[in-house]
C-alpha positions as YAML, in Angstrom:
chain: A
units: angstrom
residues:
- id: 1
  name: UNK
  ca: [133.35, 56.40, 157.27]
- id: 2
  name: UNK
  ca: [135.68, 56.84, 154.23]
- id: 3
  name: UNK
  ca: [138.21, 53.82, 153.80]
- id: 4
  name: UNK
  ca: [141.84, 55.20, 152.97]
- id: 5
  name: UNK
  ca: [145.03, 53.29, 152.90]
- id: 6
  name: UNK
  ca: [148.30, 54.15, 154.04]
- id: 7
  name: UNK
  ca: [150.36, 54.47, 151.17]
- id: 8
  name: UNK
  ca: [153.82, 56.46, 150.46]
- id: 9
  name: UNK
  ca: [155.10, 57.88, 147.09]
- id: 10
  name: UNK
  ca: [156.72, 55.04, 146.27]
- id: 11
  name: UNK
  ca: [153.87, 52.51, 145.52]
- id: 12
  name: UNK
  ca: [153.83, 50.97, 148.70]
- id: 13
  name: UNK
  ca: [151.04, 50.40, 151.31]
- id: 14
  name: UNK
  ca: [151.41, 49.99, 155.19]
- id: 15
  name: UNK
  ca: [149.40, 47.32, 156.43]
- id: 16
  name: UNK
  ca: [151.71, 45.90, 159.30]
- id: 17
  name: UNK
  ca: [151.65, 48.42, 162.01]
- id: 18
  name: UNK
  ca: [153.89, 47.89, 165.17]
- id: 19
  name: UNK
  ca: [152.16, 48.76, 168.49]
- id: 20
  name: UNK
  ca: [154.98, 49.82, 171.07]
- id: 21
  name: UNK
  ca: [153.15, 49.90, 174.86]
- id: 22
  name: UNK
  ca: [156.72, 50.90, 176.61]
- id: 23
  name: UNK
  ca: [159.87, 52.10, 176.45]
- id: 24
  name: UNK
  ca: [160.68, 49.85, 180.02]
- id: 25
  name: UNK
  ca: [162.76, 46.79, 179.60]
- id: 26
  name: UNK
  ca: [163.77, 44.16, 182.60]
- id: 27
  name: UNK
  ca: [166.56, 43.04, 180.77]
- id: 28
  name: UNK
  ca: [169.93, 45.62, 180.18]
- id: 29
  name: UNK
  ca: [171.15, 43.91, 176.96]
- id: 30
  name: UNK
  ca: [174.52, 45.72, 175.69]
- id: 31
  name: UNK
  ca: [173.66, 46.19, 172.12]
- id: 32
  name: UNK
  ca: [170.10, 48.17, 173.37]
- id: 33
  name: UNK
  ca: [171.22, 50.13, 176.23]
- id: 34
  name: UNK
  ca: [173.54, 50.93, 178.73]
- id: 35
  name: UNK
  ca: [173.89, 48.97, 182.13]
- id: 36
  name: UNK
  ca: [172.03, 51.56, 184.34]
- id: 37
  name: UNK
  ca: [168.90, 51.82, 181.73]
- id: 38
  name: UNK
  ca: [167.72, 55.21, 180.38]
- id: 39
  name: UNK
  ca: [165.48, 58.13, 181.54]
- id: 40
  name: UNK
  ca: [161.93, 56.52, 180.69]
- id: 41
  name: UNK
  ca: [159.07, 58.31, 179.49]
- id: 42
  name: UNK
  ca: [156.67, 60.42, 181.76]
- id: 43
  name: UNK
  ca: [153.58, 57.84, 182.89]
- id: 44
  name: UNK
  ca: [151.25, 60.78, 181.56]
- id: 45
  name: UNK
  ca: [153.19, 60.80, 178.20]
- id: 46
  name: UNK
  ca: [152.42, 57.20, 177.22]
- id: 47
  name: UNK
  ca: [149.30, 56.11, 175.52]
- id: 48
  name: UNK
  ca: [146.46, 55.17, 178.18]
- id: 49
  name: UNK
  ca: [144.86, 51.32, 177.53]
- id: 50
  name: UNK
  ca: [141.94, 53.20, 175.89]
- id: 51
  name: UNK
  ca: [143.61, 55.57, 173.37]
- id: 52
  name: UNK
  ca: [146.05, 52.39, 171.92]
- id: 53
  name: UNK
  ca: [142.89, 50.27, 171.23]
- id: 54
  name: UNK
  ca: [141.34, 53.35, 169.83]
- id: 55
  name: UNK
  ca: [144.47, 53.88, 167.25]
- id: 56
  name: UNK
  ca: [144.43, 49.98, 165.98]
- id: 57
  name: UNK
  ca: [140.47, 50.26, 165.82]
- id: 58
  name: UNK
  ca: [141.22, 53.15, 163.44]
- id: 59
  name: UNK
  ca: [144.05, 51.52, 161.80]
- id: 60
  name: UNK
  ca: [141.88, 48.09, 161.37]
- id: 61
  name: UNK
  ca: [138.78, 49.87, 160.06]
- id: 62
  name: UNK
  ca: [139.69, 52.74, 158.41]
- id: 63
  name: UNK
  ca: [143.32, 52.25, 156.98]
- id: 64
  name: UNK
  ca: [143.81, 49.06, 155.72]
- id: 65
  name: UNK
  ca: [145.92, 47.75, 158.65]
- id: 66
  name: UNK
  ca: [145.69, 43.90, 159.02]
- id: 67
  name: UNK
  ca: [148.27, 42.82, 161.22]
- id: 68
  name: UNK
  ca: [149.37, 44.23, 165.09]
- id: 69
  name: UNK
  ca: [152.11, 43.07, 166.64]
- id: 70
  name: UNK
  ca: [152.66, 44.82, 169.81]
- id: 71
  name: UNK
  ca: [156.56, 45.65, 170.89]
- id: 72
  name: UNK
  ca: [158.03, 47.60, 173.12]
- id: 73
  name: UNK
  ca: [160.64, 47.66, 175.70]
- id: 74
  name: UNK
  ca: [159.22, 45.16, 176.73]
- id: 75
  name: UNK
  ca: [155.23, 44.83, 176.14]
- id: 76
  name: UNK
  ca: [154.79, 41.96, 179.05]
- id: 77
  name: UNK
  ca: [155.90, 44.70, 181.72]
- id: 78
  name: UNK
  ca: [152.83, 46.75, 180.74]
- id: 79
  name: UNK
  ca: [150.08, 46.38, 183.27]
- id: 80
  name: UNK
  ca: [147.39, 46.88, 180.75]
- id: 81
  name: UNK
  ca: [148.96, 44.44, 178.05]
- id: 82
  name: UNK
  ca: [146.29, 40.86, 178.22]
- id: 83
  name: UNK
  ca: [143.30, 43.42, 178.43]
- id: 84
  name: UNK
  ca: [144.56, 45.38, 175.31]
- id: 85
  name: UNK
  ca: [145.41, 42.20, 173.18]
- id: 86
  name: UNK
  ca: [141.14, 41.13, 174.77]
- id: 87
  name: UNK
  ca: [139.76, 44.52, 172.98]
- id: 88
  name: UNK
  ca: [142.01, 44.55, 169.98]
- id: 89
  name: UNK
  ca: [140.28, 41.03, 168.89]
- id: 90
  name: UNK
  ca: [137.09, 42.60, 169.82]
- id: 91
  name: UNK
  ca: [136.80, 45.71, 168.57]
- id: 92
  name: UNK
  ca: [138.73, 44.07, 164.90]
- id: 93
  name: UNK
  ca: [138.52, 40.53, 164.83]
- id: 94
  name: UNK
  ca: [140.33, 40.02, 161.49]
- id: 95
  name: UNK
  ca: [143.64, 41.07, 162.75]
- id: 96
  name: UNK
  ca: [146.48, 39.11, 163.16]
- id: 97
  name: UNK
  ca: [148.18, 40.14, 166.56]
- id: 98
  name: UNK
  ca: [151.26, 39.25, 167.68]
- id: 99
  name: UNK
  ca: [153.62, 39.56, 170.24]
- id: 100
  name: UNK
  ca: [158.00, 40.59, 170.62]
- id: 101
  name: UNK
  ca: [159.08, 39.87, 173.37]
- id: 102
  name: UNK
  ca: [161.69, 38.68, 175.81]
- id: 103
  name: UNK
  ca: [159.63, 36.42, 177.14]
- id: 104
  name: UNK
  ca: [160.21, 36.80, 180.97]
- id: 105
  name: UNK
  ca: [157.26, 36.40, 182.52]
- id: 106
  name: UNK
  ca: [155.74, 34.62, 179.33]
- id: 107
  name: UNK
  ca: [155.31, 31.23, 181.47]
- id: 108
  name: UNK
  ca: [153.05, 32.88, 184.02]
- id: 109
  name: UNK
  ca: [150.82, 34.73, 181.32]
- id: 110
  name: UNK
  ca: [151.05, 33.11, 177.88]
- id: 111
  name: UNK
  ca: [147.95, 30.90, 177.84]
- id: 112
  name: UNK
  ca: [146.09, 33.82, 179.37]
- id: 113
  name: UNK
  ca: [147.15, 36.02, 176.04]
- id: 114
  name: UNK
  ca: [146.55, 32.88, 174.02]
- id: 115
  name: UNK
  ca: [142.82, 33.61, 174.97]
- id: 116
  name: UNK
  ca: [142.13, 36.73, 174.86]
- id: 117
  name: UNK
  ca: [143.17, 36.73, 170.79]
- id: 118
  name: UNK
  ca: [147.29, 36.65, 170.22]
- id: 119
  name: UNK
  ca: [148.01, 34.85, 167.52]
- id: 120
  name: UNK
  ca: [151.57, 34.24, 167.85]
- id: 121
  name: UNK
  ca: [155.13, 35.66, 169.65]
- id: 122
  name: UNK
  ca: [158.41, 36.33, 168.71]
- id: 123
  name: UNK
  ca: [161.06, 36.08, 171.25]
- id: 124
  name: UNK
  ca: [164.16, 37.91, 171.21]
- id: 125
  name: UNK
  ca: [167.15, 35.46, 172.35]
- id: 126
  name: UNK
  ca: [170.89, 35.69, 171.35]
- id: 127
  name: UNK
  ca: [172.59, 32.62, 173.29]
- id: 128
  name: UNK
  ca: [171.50, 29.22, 175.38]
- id: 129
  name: UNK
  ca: [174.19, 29.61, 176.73]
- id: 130
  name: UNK
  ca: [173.74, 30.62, 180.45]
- id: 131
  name: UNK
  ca: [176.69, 32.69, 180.97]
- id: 132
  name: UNK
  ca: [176.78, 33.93, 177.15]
- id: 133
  name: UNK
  ca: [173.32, 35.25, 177.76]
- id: 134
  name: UNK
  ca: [173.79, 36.78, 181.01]
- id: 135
  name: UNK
  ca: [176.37, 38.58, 179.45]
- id: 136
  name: UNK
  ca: [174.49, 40.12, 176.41]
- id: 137
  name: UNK
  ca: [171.43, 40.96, 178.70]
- id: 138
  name: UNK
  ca: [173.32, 41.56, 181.81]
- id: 139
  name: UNK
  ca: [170.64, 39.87, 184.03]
- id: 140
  name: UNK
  ca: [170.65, 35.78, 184.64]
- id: 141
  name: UNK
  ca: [167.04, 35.20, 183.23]
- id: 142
  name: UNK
  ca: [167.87, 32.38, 180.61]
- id: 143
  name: UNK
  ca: [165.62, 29.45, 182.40]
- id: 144
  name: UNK
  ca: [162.86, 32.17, 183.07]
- id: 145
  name: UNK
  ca: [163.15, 32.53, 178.62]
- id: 146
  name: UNK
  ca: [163.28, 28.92, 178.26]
- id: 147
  name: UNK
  ca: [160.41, 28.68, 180.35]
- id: 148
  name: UNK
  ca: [158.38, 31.33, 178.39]
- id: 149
  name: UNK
  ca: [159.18, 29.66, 175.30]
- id: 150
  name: UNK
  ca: [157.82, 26.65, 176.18]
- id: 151
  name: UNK
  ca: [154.46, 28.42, 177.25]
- id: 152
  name: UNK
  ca: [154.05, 29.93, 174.51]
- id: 153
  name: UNK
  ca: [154.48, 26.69, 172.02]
- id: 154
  name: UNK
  ca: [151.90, 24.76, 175.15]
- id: 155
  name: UNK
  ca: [149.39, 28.03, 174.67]
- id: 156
  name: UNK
  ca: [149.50, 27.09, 170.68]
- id: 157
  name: UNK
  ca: [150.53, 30.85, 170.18]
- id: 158
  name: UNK
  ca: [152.66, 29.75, 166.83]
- id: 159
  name: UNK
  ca: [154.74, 29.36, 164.47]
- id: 160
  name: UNK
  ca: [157.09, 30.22, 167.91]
- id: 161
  name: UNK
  ca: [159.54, 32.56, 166.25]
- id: 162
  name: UNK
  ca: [163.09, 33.54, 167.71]
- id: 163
  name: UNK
  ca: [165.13, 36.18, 166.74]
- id: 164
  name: UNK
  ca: [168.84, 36.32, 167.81]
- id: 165
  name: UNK
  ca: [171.63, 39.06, 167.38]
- id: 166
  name: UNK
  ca: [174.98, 38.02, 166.37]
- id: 167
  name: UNK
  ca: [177.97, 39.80, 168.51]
- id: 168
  name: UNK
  ca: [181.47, 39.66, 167.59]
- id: 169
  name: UNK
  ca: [183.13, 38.17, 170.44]
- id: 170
  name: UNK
  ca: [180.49, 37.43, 172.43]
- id: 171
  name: UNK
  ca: [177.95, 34.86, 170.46]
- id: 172
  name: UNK
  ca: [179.36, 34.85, 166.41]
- id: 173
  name: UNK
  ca: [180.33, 31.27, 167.35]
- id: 174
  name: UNK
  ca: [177.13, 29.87, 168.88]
- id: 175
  name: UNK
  ca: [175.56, 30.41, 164.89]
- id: 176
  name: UNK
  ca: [175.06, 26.98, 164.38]
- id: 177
  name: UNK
  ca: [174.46, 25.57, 168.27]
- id: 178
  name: UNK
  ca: [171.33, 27.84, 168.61]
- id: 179
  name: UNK
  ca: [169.97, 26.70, 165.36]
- id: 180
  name: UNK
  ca: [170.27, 23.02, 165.94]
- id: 181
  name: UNK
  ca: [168.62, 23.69, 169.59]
- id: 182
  name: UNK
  ca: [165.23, 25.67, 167.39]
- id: 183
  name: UNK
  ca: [164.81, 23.13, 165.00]
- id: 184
  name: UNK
  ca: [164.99, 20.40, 168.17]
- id: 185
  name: UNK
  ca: [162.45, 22.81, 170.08]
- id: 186
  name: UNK
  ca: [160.16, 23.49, 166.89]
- id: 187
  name: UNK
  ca: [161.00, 26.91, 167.18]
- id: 188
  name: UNK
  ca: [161.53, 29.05, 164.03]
- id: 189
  name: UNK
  ca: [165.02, 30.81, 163.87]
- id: 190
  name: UNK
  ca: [166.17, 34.11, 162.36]
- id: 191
  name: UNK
  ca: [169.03, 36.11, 162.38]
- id: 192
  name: UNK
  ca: [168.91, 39.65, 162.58]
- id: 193
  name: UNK
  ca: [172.41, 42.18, 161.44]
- id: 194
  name: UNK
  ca: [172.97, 44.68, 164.62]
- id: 195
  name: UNK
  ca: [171.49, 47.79, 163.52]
- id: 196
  name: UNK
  ca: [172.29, 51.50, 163.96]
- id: 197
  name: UNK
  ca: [169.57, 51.41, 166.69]
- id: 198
  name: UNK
  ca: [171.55, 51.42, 170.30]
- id: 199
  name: UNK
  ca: [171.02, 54.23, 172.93]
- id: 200
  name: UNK
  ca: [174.65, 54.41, 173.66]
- id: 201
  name: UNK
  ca: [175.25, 55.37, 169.36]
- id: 202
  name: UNK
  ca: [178.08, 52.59, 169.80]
- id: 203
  name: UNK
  ca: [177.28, 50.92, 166.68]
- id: 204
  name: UNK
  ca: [179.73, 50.79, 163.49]
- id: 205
  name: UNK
  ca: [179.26, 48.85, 160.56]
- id: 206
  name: UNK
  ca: [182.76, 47.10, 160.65]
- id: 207
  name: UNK
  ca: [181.92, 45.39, 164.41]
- id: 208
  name: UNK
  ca: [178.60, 44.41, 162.91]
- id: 209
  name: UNK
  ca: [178.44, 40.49, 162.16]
- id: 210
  name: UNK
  ca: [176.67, 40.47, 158.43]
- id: 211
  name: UNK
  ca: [174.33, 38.13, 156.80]
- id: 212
  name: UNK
  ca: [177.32, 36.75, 154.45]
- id: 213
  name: UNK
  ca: [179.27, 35.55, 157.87]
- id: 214
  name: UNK
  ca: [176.30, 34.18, 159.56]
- id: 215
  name: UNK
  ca: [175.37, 32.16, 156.24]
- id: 216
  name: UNK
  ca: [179.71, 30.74, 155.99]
- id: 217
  name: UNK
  ca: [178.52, 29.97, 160.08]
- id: 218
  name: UNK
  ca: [175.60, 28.13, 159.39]
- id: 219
  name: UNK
  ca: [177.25, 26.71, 155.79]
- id: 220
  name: UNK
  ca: [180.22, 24.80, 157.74]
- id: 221
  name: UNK
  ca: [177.48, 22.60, 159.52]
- id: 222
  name: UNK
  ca: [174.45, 22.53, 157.49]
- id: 223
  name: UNK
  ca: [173.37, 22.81, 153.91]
- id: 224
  name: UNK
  ca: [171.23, 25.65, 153.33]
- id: 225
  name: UNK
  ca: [168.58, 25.98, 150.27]
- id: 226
  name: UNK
  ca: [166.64, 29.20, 149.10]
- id: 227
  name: UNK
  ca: [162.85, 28.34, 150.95]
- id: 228
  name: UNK
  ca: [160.12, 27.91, 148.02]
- id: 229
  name: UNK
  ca: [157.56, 30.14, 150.06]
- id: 230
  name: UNK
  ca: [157.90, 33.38, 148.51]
- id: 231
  name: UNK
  ca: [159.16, 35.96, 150.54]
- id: 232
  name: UNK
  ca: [156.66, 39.04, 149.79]
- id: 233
  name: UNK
  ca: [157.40, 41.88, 152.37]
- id: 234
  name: UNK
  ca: [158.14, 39.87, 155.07]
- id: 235
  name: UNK
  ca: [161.78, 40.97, 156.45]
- id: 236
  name: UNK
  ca: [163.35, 37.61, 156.56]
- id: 237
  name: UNK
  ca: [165.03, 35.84, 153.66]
- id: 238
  name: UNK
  ca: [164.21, 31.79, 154.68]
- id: 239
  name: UNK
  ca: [166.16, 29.10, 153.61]
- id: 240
  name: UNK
  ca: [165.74, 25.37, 154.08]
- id: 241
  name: UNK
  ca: [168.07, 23.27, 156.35]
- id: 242
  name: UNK
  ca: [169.46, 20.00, 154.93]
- id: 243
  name: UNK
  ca: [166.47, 19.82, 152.60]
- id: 244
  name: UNK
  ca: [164.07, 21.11, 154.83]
- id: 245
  name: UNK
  ca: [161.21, 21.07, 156.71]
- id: 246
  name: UNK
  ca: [163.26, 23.23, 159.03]
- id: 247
  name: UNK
  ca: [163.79, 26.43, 157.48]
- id: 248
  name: UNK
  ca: [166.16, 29.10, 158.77]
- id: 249
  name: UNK
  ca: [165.45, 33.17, 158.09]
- id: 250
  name: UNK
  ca: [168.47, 35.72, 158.14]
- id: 251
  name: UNK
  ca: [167.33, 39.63, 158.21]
- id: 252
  name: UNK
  ca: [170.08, 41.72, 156.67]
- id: 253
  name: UNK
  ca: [168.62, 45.06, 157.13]
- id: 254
  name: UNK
  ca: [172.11, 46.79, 156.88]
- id: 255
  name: UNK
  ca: [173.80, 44.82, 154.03]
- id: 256
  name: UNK
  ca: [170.50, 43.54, 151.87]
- id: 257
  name: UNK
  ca: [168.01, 46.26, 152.68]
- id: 258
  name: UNK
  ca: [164.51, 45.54, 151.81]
- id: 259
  name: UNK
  ca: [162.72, 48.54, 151.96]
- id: 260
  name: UNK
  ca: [161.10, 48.78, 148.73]
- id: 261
  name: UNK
  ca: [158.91, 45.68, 150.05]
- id: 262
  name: UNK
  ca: [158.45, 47.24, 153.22]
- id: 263
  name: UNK
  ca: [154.69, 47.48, 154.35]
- id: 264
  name: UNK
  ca: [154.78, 48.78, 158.26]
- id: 265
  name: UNK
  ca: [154.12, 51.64, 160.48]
- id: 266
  name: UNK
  ca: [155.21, 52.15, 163.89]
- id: 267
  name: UNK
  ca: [153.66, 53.61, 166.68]
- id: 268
  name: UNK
  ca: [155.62, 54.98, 169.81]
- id: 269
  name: UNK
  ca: [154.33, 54.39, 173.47]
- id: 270
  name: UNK
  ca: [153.81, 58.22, 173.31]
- id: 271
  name: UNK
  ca: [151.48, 58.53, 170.76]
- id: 272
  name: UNK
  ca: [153.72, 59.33, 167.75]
- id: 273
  name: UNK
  ca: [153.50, 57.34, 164.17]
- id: 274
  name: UNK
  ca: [157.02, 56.86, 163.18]
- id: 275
  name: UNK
  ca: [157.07, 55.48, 158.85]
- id: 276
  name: UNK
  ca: [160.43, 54.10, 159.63]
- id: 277
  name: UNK
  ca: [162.71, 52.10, 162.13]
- id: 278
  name: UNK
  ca: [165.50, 54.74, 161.32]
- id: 279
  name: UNK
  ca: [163.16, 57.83, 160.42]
- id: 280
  name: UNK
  ca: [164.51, 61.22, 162.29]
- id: 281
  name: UNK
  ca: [160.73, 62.73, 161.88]
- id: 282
  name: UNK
  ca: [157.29, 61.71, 164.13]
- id: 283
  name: UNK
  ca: [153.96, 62.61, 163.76]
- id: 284
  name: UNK
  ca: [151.55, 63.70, 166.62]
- id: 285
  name: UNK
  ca: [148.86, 61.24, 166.97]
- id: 286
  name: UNK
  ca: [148.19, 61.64, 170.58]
- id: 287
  name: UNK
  ca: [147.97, 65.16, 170.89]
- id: 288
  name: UNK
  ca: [145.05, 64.52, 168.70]
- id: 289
  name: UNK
  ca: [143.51, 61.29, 170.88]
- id: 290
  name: UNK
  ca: [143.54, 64.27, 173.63]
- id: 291
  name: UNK
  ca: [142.40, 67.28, 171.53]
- id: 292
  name: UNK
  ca: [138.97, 65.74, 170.66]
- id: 293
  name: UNK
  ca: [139.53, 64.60, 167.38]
- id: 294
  name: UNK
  ca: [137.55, 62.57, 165.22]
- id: 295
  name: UNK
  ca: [138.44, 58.82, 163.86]
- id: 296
  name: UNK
  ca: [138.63, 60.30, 160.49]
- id: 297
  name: UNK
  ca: [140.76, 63.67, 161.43]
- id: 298
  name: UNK
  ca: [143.26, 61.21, 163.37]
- id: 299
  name: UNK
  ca: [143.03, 58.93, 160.26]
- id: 300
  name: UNK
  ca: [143.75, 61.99, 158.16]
- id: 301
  name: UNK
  ca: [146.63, 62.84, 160.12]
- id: 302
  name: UNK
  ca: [148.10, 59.20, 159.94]
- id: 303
  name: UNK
  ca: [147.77, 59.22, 155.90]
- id: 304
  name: UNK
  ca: [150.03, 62.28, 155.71]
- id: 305
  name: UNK
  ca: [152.43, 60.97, 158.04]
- id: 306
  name: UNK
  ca: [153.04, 58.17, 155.66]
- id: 307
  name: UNK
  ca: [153.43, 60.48, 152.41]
- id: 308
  name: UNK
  ca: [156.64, 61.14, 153.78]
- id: 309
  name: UNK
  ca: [158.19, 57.72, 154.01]
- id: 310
  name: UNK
  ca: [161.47, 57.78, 152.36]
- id: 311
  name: UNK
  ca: [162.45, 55.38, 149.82]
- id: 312
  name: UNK
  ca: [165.09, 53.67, 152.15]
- id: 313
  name: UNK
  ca: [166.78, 53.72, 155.38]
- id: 314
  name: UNK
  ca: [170.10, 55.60, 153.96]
- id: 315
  name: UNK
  ca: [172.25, 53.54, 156.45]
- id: 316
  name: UNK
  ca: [174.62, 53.26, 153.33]
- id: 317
  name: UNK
  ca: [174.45, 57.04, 152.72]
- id: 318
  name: UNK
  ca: [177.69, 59.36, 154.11]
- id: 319
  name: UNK
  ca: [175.08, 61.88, 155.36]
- id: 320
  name: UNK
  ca: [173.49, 58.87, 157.48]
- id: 321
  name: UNK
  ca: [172.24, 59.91, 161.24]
- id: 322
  name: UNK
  ca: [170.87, 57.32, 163.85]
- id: 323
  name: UNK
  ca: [168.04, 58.21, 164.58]
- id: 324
  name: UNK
  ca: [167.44, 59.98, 168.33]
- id: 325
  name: UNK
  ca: [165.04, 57.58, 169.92]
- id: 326
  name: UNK
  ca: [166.97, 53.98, 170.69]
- id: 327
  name: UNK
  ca: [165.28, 50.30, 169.42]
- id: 328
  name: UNK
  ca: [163.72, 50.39, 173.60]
- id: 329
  name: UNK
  ca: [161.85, 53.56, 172.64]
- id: 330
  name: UNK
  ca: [160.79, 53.15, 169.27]
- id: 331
  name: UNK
  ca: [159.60, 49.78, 169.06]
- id: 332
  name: UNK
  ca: [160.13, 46.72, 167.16]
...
């Protein structure tokens, strides 16, 4: 087998690929999609347990890929999920797999995941805040998330990352609160800007909170110091708190873009390789998986669909369109 790696025209290499096993959620939250959910993908249109543990083997051994972190929806409503973390680990035992998630349901199965290979989670939470959070998600789940979080750091399946949306009038002023309650927990924090990623197309850049208001947040109760690790092509900018060794990340995909670092590749539920969060074009994978093709034709197929990467998200760009598919149906 010939060893290729999935580079674009801009120098940079893809070795981070994002698994997405659903496009269900359990939770409703307001910046994701509306109250009564969305039309969900045919059963028959999303990859089977078989052909997603196919697609990483062929990302792990013939593309370069060495890191999985499976998204979805939400991956822990997928029937299939602890038996296709097992054979990921088996089939390429040198990835690094990981886990984003809300985390309901995470008490009842995270030491189970824990051994059959995950590495790690990250846990999508905006508010402690019982009634804050039931508002976001519209669902009252907070102490089942609480619950999962603490699995998870029990199962050892760390660093235990969280990553929490700031909304303008709903949780801009719990900035500081949820921080002091991660670095109590052990948990690592990071704030991601709303994106241009909601099924509803409700987003606008003046409602979004930015990274410059959630650092003058954090700044009126902490001290906050650029981290010494370098940052490489991981999303997050980290900063130590009050001299460290808590550290704080903000993500500020809108206003401090980072995609010339960028090294990931999504994958849809359905089959279809996506070379950016905010890309309007797919490529076919699984109609392949189901024609007959080879490991190296599929592999062939997923090089090309990388050639195409564009040098940046264009969120900044007049001609700028959200992308069709909602965050629930692409995957983190």
């Amino acid at each position: 087998m010939t060893t290729r790696s999935l580079d674009d025209r801009y120098g940079r290499v893809a070795t981070d690929l994002r698994v997405s096993l659903t496009d269900r959620c359990n939770l409703r939250c307001s910046y994701c999609m509306p109250a009564e959910g969305l039309d969900w993908l045919p059963d028959d249109s999303v990859l089977t347990d078989d052909e997603v543990v196919r697609l990483v083997r062929i990302g792990a051994d013939l593309l370069g890929i060495q890191e999985v972190r499976f998204t979805g929806g939400e991956p822990l409503v997928r029937r299939g999920l602890v038996d296709i973390v097992r054979r990921s680990h088996e089939v390429a035992p040198h990835l690094d797999l990981s886990l984003t998630t809300n985390a309901l349901g995470l008490a009842r199965t995270a030491g189970t995941l824990a051994a059959a290979g995950l590495d790690r989670v990250n846990v999508s939470l905006d508010s402690i805040r019982p009634e804050t959070f039931a508002a976001i998600t519209r669902r009252d789940r907070l102490q089942d998330v609480l619950a999962g979080l603490e699995a998870a750091r029990d199962a050892g399946l760390g660093p235990v990352k969280i990553n929490a949306v700031l909304m303008r009038g709903h949780n801009d002023d719990q900035a500081a609160e949820l921080l002091r309650w991660a670095i109590a927990e052990g948990y690592h924090l990071r704030f991601i800007e709303q994106m241009p990623l909601d099924a509803q197309h409700g987003w606008s850049r003046d409602g979004m909170v930015t990274a410059d208001e959630i650092f003058g947040r954090l700044e009126k109760e902490f001290v906050l110091t650029p981290a010494a690790e370098p940052r490489g092509s991981a999303p997050a900018e980290l900063f130590s708190v009050d001299g460290g060794p808590a550290t704080v990340g903000v993500i500020a995909s809108v206003t401090r873009p980072f995609c010339g670092d960028c090294d990931r590749v999504r994958l849809t539920a359905d089959g279809q390789v996506r070379n950016c969060l905010f890309a309007r074009e797919e490529s076919d994978l699984r109609g392949a998986l189901r024609g007959g093709a080879t490991d190296e034709e599929i592999a062939d197929r997923w090089v090309v669909a990388m050639r195409g990467k564009r040098a940046g998200h264009g969120i900044d760009d007049p001609t700028f369109l959200q992308p069709d598919r909602p965050m629930s149906a692409i995957g983190g």
